[in-house]
N, C-alpha and C positions, 0 to 999 in steps of 0.2 A: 879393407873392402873396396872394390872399386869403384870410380863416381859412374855415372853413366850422363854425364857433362860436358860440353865441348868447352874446356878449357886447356891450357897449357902447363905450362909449370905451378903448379899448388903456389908455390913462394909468391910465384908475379901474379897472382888472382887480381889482390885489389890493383895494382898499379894497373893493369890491363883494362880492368874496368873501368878504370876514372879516365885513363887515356883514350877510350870508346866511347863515353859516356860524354865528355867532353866534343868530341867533334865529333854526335853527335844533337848537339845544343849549342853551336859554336856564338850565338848572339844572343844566348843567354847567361853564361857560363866559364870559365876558364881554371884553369890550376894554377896554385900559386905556393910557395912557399914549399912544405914538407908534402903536399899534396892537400892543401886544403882547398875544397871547392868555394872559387868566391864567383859574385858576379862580374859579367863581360863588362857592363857600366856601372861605375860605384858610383854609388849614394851620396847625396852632397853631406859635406860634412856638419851642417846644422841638425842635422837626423838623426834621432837614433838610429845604433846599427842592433840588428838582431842575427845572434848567431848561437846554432845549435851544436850535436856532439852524436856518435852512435857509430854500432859499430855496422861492417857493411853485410851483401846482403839479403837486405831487406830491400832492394830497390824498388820505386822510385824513391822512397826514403831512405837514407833524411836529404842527404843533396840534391835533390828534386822540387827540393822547396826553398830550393837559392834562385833568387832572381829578382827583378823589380815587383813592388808590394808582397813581398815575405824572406827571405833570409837574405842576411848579409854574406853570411859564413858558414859553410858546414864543415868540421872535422869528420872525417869519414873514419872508423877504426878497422883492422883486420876484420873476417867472416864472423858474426856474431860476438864482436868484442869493443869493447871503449876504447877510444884511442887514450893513450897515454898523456900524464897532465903535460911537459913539456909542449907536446904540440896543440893541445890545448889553451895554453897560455898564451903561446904565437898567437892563433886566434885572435884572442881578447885582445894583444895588444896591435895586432892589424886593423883588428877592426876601431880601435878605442878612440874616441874625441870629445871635444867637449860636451856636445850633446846626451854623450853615453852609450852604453853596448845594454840589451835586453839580454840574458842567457839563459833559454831555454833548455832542461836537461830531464829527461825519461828518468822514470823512478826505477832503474837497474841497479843491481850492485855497483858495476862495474863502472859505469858510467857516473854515477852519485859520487864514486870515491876518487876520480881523478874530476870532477866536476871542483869537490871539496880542494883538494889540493891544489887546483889554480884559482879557486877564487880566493884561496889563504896567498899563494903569489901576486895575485892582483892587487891584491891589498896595500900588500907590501909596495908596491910598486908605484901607488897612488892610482891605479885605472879608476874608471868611472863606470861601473859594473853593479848589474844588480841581476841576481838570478831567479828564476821561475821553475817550480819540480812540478811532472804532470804524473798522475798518478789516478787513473778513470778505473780501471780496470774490478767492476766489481766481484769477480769472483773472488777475489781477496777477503780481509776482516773487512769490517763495516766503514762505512762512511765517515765517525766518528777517529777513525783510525786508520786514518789515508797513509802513514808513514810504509805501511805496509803491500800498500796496494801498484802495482805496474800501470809505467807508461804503456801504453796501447796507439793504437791508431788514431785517438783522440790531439795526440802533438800537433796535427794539420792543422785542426781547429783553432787553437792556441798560435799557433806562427802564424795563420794565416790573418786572423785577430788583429797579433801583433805587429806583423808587417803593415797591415793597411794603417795601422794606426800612426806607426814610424813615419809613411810615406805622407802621410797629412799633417805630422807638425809635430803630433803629441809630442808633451816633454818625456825624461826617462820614468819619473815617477806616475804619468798619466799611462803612459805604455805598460807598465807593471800593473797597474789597477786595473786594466777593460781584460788583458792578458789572464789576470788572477780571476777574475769574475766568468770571463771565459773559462778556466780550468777547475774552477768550481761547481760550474754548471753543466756538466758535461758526465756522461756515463759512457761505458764502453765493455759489450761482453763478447767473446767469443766464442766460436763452434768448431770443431773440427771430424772429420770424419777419414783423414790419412795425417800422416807424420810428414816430416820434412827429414832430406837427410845434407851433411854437409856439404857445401860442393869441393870442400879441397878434398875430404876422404873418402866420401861415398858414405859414412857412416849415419845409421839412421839415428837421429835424436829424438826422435818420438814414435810409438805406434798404436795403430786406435784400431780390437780387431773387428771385422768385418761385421755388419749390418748395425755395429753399434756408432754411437759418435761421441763425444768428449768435449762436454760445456765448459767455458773458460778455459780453455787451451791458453797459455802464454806463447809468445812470439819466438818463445825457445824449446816450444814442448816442454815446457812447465805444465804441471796439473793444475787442474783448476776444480770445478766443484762436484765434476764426478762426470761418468758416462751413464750413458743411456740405448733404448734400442733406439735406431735412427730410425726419425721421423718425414714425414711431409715439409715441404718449404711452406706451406699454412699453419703445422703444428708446430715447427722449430720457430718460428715467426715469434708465435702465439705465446712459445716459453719465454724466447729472450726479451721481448717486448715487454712481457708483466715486470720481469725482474728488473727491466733497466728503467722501466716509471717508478716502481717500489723504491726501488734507489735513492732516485732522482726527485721521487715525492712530488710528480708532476700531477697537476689541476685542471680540472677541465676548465677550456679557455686557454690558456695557457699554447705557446706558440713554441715548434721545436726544429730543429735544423738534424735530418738524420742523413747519416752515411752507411752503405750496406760496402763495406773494405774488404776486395778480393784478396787471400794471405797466400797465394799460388795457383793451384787446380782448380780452383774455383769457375767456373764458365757464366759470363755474362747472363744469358738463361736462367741460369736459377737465379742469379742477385738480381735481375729485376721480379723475379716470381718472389720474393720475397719481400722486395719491398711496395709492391702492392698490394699482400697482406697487409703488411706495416702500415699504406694509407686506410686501408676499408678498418684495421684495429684503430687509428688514432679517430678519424671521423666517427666513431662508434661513441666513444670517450669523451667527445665534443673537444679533440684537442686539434690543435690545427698542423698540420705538416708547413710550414715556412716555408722551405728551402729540403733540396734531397741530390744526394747523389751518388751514384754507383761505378765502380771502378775500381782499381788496383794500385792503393795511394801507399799501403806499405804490407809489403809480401813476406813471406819466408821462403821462398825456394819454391818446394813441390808443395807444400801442404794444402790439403784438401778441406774446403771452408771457409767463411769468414768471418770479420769483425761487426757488430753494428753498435755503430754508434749514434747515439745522441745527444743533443744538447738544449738548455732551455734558452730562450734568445730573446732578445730583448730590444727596442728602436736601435740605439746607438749597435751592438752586436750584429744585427741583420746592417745596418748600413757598411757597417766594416768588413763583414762578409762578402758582400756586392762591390764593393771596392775594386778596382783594376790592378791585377796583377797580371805577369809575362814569367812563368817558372816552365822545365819539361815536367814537371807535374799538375800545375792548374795553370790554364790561362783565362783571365776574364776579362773581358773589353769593356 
């Protein structure tokens, strides 16, 4: 099928990208090694480094989130795929020092298993490595039974977390703890109401037919907890919002950090129309909105819809969130 994409050669997708992607971020960002995205200025080596893995894309994720106050390193892998552990491992051992490497890794197959596979190389190696699996996505089993559940759009959260925290001192084990507390506190459902399709073949990997929409959509056009007729940006609200407090088993009082994540098609328009329902539903609740924001932090191509996520937050969490970072995906002064 043909793409209806301005690209070049299917083969040279990613390398084109990262070689675009890169000058256009030239003083945050550069290529290094097999193509791994590192920062323009690296990290002093008393720091932990934090570095993630995924396939590409999804832009601006995951290399969007390499820069001062959040990733050290992203491996970036072919269109919707994990990079393989060898470059993987590069990675880890690029970025490795004494202070330690954070490894953050989406609960994918693919990703999981070449994640495993170099941290069994790391090992062996003696790196100074500790990994983090995000796993929000409740359309999945239950809470009780995360093993099963997708990384989502919830990973910002977590890097971002993790970053500020690398950049302030934390040790490796303090980095893993506010990171782990972050990714446990945190929910994430999605909605779709079109497919996405490859960009190297045109071919569609999902379709949602017309007037309906498809809750829990995965980032791969994975199914998720079923369709429905499509609704209002108040009554789509209304769904996702119940289900991701139920989740999350949030209280009134309680203080939460939400993101409304455009996954393509999406138009700014509706994701602020929605998450102004989300503040009149949390004030209703007596829950407090913290922190909010909306944008297009990891996409699928054309797909029509998005992520929302939330999180429960806490003094030290909201401070590390406010924290200063310089990424092309977040910047905060």
């Amino acid at each position: 099928m043909p793409t209806r994409k301005f690209i070049n050669r299917p083969e040279n997708l990613v390398s084109e990208l990262l070689e675009g992607f890169v000058l256009a971020h030239p003083d945050k960002i550069k290529l290094a090694g097999s193509n791994l995205v590192v920062r323009a200025k690296e990290k002093p080596k008393d720091k932990v480094a934090v570095v993630t893995i995924g396939g590409s894309g999804h832009e601006p994720a995951l290399s969007g989130y390499v820069g001062e106050g959040m990733l050290d390193i992203s491996v970036p892998g072919d269109i919707f795929a994990a990079p393989g552990p060898p470059r993987v491992i590069e990675a880890l051992e690029k970025a490795n020092r004494k202070a330690g490497v954070l490894f953050v890794v989406l609960n994918h197959a693919g990703d999981v298993m070449s994640a495993n596979v170099a941290m069994q190389m790391a090992k062996s190696k003696g790196l100074n490595v500790k990994d983090i699996l995000t796993h929000e996505d409740i359309s999945a089993p239950s809470r009780q039974d995360p093993k099963e559940r997708r990384g989502l759009a919830g990973c910002f959260f977590v890097i971002k977390i993790a970053g500020a925290a690398a950049e302030k001192g934390y040790s490796l084990d303090q980095c893993f703890a506010v990171a782990k507390r972050m990714e446990t506190n945190m929910a994430t459902l999605a909605v779709a109401v079109a497919g996405a399709s490859h960009p190297a073949t045109g071919q569609v990997i999902a379709e949602v037919p017309d007037g309906r929409m498809n809750v829990g959509m995965g980032q791969h056009g994975e199914a998720g907890t079923g369709e429905m007729d499509l609704k209002t940006a108040n009554e789509t609200a209304e769904v996702m919002l119940d289900m991701l407090l139920k989740d999350l088993d949030v209280k009134k009082g309680e203080e939460l950090l939400v993101m409304i994540n455009g996954v393509g098609s999406a138009t700014l328009m509706e994701m602020y129309i929605v998450l102004r329902r989300v503040k009149q539903l949390c004030d209703s609740k007596g829950i407090k909105l913290a922190r909010s924001l909306v944008g297009e932090y990891l996409t699928v191509q054309e797909m029509g819809g998005f992520q929302m996520c939330i999180a429960r937050m806490d003094k030290e969490l909201l401070e590390l969130w406010d924290a200063p970072c310089c990424t092309p995906a977040l910047t905060v002064k």
